[in-house]
C-alpha positions as CSV (number, residue, x, y, z in Angstrom):
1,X,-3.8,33.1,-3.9
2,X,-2.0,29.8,-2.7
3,X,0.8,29.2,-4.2
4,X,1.5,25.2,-4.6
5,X,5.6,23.9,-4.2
6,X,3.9,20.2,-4.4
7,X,4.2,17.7,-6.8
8,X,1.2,15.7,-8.0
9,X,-0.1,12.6,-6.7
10,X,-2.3,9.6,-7.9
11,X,-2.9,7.7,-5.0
12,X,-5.6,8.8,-2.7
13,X,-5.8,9.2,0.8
14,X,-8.7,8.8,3.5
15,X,-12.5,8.2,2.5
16,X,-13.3,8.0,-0.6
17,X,-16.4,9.9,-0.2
18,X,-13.6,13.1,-0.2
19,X,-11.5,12.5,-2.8
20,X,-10.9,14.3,-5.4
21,X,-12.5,13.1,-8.6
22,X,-8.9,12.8,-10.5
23,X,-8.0,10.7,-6.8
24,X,-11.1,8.0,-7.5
25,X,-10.0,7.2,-11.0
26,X,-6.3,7.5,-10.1
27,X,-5.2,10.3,-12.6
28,X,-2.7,12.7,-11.2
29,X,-3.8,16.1,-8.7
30,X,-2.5,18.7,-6.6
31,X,-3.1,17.6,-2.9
32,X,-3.6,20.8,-2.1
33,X,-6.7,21.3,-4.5
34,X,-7.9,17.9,-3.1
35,X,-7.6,19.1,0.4
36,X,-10.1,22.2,-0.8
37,X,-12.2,19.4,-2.6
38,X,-12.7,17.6,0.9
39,X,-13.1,20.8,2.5
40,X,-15.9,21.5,0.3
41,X,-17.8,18.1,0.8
42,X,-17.0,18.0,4.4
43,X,-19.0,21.5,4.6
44,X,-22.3,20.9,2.0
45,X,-22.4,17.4,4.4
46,X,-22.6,19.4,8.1
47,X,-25.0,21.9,6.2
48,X,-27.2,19.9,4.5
49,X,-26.6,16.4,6.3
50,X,-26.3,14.0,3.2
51,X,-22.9,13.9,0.8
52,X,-23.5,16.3,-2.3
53,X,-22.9,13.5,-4.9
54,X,-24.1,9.8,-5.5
55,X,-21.5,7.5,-4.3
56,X,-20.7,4.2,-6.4
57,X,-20.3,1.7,-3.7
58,X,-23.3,2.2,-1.5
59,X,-26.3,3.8,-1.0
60,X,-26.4,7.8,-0.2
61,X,-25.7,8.0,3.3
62,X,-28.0,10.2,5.7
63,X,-25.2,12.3,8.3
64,X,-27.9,13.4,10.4
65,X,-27.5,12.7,14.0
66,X,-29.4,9.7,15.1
67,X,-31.8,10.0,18.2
């Protein structure tokens, strides 16, 4: 098990698209959980090519490669 020394955090950092849930609505979280959250997005988008969720700000967004 990881053991976390970290303090939380409410600001987020990077693309939206990975933050952590508790990031977007600026509650506190364990970086290191949101890390693992990112990780988990990052790998259902090179599997499956699209982002796992509905995203507020735009439409869904197609990762495919483009020909």
């Amino acid at each position: 098990m990881i053991e976390s020394n970290s303090t939380l955090y409410d600001n987020g950092f990077g693309t939206s698209y990975f933050q952590p849930p508790e990031s977007v609505e600026s509650l506190m979280y364990d970086r290191i959980k949101g890390d693992i959250w990112a990780l988990g997005v990052t790998l259902f988008s090179i599997a499956f090519g699209i982002l796992p969720f509905e995203h507020d700000q735009s439409e869904q967004t197609d990762l495919r490669p483009k020909n």
